[in-house]
Backbone as a chain_set.jsonl record, in Angstrom:
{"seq": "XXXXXXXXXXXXXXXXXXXXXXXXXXXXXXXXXXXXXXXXXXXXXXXXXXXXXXXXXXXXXXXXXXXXXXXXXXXXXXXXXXXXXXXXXXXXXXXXXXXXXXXXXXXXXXXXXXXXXXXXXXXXXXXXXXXXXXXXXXXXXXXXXXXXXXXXXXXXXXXXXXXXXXXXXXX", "coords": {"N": [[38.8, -87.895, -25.631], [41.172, -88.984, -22.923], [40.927, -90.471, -20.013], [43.454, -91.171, -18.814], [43.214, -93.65, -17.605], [42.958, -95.78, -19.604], [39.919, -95.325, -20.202], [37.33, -94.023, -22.38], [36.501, -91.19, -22.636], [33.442, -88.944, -22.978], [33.641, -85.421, -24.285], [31.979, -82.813, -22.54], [28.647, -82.963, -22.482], [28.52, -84.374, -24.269], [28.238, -87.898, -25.843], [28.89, -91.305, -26.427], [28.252, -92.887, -29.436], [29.173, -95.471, -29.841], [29.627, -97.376, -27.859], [28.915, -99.942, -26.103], [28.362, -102.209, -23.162], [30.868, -103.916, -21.655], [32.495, -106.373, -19.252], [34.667, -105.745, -18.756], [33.918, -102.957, -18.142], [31.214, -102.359, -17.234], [29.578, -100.003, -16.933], [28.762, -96.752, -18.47], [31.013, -94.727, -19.958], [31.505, -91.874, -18.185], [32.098, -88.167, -17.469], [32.262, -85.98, -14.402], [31.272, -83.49, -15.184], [29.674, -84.219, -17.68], [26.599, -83.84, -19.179], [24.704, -85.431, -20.626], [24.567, -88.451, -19.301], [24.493, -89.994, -16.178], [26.731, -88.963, -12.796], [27.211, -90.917, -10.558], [27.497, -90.687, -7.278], [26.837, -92.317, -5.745], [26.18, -94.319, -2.498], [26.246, -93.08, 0.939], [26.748, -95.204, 2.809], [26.92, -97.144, 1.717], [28.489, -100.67, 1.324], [30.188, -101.028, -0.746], [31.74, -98.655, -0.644], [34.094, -97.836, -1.292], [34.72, -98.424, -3.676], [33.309, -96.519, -5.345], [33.346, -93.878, -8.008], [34.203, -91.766, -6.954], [36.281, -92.391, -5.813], [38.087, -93.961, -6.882], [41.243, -94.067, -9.21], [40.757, -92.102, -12.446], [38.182, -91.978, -12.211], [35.976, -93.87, -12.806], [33.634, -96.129, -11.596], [34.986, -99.252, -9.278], [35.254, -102.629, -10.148], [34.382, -104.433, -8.249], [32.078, -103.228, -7.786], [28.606, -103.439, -6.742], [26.734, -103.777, -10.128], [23.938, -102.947, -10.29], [23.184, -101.601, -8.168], [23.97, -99.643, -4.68], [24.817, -101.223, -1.837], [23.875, -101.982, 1.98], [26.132, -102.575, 4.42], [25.077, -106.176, 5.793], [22.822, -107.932, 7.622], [22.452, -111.401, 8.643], [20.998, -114.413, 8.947], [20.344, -117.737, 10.068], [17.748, -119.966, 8.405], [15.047, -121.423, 6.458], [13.726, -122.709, 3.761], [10.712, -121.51, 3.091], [7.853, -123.805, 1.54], [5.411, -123.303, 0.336], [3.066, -124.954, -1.382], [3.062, -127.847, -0.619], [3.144, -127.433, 2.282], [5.332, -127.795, 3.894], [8.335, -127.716, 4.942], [11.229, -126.495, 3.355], [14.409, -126.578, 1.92], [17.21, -125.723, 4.03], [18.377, -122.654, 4.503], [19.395, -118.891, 4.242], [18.534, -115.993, 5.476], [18.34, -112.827, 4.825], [19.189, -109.154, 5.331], [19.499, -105.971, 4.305], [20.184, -102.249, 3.326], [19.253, -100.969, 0.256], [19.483, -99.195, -2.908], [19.155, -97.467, -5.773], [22.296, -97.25, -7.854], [22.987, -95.302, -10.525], [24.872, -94.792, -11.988], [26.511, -93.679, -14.854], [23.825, -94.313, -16.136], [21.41, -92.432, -18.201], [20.204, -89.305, -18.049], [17.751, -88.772, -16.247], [14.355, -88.536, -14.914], [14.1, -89.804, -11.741], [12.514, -91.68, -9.4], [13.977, -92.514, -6.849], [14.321, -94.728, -3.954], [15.633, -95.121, -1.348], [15.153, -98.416, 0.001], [14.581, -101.249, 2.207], [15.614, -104.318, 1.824], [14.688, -107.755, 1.917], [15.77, -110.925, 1.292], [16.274, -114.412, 0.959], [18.484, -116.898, 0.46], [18.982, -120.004, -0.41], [21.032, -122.499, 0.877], [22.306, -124.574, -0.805], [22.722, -124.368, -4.352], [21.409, -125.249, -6.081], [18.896, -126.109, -4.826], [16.628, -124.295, -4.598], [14.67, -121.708, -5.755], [16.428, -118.769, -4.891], [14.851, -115.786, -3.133], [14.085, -112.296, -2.837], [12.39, -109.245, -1.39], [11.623, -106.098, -1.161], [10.826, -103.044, 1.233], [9.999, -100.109, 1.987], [12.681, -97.671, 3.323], [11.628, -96.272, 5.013], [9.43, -97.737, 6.56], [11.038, -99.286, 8.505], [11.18, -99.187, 11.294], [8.729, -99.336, 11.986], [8.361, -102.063, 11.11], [10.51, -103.004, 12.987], [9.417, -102.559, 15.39], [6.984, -104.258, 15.19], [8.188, -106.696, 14.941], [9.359, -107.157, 17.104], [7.386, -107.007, 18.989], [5.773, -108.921, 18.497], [8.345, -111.058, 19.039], [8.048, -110.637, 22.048], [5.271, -112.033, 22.093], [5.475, -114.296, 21.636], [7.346, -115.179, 23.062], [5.957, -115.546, 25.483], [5.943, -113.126, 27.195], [4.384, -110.998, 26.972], [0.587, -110.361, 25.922], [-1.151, -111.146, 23.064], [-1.915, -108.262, 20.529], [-4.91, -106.469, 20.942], [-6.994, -105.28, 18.318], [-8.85, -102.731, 18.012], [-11.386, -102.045, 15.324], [-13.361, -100.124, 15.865], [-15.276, -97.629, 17.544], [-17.017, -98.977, 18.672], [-16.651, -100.906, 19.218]], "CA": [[39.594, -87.556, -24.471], [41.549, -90.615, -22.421], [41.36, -90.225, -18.784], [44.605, -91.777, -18.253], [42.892, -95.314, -17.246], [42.01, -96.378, -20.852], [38.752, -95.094, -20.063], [37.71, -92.891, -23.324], [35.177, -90.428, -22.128], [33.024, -88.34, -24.385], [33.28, -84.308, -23.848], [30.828, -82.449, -21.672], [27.174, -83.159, -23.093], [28.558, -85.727, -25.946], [27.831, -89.597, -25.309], [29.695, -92.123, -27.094], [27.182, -94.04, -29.949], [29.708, -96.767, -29.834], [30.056, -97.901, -26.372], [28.441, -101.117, -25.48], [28.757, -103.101, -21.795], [31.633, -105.276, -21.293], [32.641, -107.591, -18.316], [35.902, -104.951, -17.663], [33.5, -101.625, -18.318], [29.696, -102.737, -17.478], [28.652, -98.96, -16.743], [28.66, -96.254, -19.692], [32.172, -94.079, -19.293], [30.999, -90.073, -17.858], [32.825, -87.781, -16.964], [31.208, -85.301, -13.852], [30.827, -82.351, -16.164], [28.909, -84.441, -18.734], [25.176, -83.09, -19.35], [23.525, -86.699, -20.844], [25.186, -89.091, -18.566], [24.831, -89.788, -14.682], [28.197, -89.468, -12.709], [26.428, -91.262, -9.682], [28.8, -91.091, -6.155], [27.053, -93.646, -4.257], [25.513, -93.777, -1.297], [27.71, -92.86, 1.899], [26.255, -96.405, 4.152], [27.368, -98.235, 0.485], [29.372, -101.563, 1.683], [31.19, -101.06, -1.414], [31.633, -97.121, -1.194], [35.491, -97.597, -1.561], [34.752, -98.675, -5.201], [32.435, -95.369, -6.19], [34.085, -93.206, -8.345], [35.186, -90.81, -6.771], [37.438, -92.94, -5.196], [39.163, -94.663, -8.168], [41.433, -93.294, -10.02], [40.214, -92.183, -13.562], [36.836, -91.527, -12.297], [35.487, -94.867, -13.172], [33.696, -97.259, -10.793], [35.862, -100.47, -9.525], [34.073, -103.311, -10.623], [33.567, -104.945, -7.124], [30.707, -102.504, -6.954], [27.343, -103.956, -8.087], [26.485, -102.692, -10.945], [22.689, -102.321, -10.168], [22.672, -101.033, -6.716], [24.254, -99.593, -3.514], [24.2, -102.114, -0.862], [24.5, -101.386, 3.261], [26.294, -103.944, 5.256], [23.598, -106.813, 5.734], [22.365, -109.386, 8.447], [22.241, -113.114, 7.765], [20.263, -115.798, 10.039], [19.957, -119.442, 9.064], [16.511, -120.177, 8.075], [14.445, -122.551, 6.043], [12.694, -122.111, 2.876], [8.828, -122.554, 2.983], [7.332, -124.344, -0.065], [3.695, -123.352, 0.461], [2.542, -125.288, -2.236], [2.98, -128.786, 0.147], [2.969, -126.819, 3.093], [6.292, -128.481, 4.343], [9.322, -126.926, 5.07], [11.965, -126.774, 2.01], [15.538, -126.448, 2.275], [17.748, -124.439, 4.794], [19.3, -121.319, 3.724], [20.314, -117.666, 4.948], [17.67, -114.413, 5.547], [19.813, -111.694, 4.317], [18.766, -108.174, 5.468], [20.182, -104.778, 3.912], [19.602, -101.37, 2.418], [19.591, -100.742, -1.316], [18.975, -97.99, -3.609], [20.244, -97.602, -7.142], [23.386, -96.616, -8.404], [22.712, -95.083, -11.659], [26.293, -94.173, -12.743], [26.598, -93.909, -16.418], [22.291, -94.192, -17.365], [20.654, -91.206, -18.824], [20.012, -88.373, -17.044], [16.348, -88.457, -16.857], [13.089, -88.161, -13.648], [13.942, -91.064, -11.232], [11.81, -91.586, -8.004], [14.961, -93.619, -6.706], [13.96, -94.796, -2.682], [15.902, -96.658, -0.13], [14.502, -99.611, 0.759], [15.158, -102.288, 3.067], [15.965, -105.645, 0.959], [14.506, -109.095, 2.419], [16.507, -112.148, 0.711], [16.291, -115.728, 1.063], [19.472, -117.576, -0.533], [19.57, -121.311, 0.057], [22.317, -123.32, 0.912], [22.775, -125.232, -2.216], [22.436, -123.218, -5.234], [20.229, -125.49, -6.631], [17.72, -126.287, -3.887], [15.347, -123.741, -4.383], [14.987, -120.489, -6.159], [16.213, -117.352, -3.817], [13.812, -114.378, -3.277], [14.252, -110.971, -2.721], [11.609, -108.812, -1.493], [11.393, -105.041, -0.184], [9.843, -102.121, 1.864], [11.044, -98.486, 1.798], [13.112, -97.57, 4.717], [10.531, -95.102, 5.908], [9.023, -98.169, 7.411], [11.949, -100.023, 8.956], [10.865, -98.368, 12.658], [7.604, -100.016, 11.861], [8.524, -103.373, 11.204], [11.039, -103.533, 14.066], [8.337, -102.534, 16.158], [6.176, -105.119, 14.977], [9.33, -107.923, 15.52], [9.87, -106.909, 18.753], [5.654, -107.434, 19.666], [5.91, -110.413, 18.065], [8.933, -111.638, 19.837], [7.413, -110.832, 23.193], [4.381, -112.823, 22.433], [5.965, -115.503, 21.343], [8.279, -115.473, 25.009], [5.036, -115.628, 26.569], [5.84, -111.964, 27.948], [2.93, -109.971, 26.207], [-0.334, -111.086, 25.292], [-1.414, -110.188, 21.695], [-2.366, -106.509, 20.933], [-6.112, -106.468, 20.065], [-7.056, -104.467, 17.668], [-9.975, -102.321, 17.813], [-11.984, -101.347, 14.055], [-14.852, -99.024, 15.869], [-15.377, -97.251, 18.932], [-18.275, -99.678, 19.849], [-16.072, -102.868, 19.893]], "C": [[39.854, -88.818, -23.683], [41.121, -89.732, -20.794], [42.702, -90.86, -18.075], [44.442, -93.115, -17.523], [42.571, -96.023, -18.086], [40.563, -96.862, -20.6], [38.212, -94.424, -21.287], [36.157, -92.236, -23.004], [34.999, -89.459, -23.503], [33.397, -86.962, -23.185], [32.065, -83.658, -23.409], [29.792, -82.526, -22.533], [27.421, -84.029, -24.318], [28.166, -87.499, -24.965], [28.334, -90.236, -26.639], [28.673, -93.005, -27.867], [27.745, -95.02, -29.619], [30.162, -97.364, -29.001], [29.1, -99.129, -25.845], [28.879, -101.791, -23.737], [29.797, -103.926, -22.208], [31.654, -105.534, -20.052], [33.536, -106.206, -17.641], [35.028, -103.584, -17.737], [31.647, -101.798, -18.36], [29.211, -101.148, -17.141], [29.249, -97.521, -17.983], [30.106, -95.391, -19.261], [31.058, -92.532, -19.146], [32.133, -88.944, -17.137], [32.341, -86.303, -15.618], [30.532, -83.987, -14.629], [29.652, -82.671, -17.657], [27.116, -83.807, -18.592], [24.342, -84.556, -19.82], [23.469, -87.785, -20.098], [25.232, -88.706, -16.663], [26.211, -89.77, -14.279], [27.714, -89.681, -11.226], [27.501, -91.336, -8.548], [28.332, -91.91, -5.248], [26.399, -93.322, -3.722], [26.187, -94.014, -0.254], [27.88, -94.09, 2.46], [26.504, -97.608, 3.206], [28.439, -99.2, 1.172], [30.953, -101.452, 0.621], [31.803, -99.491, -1.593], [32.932, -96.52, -1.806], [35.526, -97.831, -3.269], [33.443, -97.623, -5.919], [33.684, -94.517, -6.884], [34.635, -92.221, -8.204], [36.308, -90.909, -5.739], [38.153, -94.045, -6.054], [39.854, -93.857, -8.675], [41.043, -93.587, -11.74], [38.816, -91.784, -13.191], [36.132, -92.418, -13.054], [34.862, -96.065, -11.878], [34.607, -98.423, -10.433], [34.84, -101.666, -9.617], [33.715, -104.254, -9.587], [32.473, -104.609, -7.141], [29.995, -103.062, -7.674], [26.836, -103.319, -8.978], [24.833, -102.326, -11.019], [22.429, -101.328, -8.88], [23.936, -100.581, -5.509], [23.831, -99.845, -2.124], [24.59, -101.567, 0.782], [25.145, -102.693, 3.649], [24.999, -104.79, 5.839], [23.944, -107.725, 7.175], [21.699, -110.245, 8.071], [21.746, -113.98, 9.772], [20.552, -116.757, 9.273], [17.999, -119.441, 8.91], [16.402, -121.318, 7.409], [13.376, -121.896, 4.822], [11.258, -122.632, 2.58], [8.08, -122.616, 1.583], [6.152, -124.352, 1.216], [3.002, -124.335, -0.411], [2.134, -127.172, -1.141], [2.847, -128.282, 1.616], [3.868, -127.449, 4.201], [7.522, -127.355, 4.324], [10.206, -127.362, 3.86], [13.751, -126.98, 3.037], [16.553, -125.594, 3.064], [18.27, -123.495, 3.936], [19.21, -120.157, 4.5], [18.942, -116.775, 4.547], [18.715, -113.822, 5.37], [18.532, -110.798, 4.942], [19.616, -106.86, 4.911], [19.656, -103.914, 3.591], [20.202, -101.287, 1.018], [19.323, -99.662, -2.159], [19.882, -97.725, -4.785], [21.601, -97.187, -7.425], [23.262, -96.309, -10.03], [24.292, -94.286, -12.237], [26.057, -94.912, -14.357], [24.779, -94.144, -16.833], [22.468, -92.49, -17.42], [19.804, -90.402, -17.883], [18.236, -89.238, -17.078], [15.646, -88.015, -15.257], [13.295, -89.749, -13.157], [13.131, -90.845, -9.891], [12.452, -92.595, -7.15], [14.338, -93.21, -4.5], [15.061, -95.109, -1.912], [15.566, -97.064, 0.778], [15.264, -100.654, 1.909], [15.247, -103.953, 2.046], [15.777, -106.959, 1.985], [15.12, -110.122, 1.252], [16.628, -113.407, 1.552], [17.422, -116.1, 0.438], [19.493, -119.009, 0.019], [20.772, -121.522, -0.072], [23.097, -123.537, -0.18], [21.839, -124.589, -3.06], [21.33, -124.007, -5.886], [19.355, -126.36, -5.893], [16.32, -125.594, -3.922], [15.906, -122.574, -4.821], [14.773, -119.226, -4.902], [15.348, -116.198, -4.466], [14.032, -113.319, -2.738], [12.806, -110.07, -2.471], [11.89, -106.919, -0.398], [10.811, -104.047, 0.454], [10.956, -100.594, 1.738], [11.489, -98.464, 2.854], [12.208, -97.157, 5.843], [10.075, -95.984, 6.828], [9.419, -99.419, 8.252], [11.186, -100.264, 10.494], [9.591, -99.729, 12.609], [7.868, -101.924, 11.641], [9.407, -103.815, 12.116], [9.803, -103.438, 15.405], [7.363, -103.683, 16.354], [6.663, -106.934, 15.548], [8.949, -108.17, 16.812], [8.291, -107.179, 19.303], [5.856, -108.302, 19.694], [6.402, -111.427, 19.032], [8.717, -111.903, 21.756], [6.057, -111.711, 23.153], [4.599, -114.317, 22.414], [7.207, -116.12, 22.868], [7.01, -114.97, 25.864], [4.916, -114.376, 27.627], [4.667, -110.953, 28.203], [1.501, -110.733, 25.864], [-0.672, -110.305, 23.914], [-2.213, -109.303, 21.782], [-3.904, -107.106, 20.624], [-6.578, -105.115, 19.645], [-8.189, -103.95, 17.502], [-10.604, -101.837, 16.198], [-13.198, -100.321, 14.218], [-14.586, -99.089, 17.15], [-16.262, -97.871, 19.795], [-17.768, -101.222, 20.182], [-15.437, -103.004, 21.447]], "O": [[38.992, -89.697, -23.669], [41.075, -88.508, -20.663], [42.827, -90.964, -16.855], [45.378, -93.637, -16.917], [41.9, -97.006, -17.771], [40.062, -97.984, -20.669], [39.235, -93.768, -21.489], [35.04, -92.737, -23.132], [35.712, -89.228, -24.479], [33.466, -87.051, -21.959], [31.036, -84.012, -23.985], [30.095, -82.034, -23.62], [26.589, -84.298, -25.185], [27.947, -87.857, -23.808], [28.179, -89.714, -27.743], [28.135, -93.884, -27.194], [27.026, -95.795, -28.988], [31.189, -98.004, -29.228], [28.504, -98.788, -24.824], [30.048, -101.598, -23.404], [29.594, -104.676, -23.163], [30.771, -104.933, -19.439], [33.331, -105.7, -16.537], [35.733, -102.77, -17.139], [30.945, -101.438, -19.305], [27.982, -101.2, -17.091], [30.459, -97.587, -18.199], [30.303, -95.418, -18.046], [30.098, -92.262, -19.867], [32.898, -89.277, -16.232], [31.984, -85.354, -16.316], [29.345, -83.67, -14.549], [29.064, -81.861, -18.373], [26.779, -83.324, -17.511], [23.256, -84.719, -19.264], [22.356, -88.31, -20.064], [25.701, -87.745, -16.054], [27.03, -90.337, -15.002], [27.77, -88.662, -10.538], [28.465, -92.055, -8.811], [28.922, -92.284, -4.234], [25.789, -92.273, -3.928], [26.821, -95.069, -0.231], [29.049, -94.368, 2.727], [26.39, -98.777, 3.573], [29.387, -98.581, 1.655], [32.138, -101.641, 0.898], [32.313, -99.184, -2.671], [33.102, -95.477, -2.438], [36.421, -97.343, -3.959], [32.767, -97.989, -6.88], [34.81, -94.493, -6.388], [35.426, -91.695, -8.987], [36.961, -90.077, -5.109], [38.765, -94.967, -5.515], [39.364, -92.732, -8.764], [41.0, -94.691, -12.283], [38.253, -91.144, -14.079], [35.578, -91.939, -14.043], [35.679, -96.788, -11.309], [35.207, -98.759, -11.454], [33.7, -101.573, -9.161], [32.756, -104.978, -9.854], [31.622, -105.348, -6.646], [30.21, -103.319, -8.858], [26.417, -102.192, -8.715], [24.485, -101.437, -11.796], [21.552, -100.47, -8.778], [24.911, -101.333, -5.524], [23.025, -99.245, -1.414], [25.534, -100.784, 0.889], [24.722, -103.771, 3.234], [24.02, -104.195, 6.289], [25.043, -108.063, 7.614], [20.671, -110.201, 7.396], [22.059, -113.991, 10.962], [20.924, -116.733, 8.1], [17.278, -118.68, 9.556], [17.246, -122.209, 7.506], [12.559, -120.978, 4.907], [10.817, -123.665, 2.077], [7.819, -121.709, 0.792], [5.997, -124.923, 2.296], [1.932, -124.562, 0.155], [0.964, -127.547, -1.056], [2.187, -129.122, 2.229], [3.381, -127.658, 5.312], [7.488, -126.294, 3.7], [10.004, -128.465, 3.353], [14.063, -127.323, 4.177], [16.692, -124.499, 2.518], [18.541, -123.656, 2.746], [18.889, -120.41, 5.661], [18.396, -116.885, 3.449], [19.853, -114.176, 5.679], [17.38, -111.203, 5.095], [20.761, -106.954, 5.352], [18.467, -104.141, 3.37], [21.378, -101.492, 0.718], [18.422, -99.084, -1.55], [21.112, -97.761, -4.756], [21.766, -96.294, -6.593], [23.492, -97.271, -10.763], [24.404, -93.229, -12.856], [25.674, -95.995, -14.802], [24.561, -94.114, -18.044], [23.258, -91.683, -16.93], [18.916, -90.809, -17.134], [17.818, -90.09, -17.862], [16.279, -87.284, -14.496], [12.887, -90.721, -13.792], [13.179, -89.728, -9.375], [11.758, -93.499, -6.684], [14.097, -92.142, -3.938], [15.365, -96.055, -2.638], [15.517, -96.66, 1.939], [16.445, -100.618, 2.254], [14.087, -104.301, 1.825], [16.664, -107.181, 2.809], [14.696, -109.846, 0.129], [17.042, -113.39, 2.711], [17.468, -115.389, -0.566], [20.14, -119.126, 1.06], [21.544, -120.982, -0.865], [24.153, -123.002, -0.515], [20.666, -124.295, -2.83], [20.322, -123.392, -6.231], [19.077, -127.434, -6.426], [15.25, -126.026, -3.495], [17.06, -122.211, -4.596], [13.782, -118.841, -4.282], [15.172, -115.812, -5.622], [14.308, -113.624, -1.578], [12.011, -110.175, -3.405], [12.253, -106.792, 0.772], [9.646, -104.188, 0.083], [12.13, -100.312, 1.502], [10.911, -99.174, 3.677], [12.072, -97.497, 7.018], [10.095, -95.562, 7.984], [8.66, -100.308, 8.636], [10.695, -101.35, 10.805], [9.689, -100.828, 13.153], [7.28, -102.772, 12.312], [9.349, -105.031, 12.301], [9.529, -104.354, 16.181], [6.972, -104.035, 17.467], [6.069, -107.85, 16.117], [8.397, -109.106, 17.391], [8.326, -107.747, 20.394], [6.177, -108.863, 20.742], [5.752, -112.267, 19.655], [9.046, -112.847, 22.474], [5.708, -112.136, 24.254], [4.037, -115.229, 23.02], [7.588, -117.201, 23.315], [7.086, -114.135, 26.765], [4.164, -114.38, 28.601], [4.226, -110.372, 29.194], [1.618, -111.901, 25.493], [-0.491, -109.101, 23.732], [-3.082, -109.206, 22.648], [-4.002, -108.202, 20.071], [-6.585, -104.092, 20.33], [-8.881, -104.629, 16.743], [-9.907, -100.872, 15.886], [-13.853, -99.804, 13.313], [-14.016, -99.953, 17.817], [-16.446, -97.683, 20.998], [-18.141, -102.162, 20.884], [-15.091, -104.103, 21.879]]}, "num_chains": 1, "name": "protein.A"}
């Protein structure tokens, strides 16, 4: 069956043996009625949500969208990357902040325990200065780490004094 985008989708519960990734088609073709095949729509807060499929025509992702993930609009600082190893500061580069959470269009159905997280990223400047890092937390505890900022930032403006933290009722 064509979808009229020289897409060639399999019929409901078939899957195509002979379909490999390319560059113009990196996610498996599906069509929403399929049974083995995700037909994944995104997530609504997606930066790219205009390129989910159910806003293409053909019912095919556009290939702006990343093909691992649905990203939120992000916040960027300047920063500095810390090489612990000398215990010197490295090269400048950008904090990224965003949410993420998979886009599984086109895998196999199956049991995912898919989250969304919050995404910490480092990217230096110059691409080859230093390898960028990526690290994240589930959303659940966004609240919690702004909370924690925001202490922070008052102790650090001399507003607050640091919390102390009790471990027993006899301290």
């Amino acid at each position: 069956m064509n979808n009229g985008s020289g897409n060639n989708h399999a019929g409901p519960g078939d899957e195509p043996d002979d379909w490999r990734p390319t560059v113009d088609q990196p996610w498996r073709p599906v069509h929403p009625d399929q049974i083995v095949s995700l037909y994944d729509y995104g997530q609504f807060w997606c930066q790219d949500r205009h390129a989910h499929p159910q806003y293409q025509p053909g019912g095919y992702p556009a290939l702006s969208h990343p093909v691992a993930e649905c990203q939120s609009y992000g916040g960027s600082w300047d920063g500095w990357f810390q090489d612990d190893r000398a215990g010197l500061d490295g090269p400048p580069g950008y904090l990224l902040a965003y949410l993420s959470r998979p886009f599984r269009y086109g895998q196999r159905r199956g049991t995912y325990e898919d989250t969304t997280r919050l995404v910490l990223e480092f990217v230096p400047v110059q691409d080859d200065a230093a390898e960028p890092f990526r690290c994240s937390i589930p959303a659940t505890l966004i609240r919690s780490l702004a909370a924690h900022l925001i202490h922070t930032a008052d102790v650090g403006d001399g507003w607050r004094e640091p919390r102390t933290i009790r471990h027993s009722l006899t301290d």
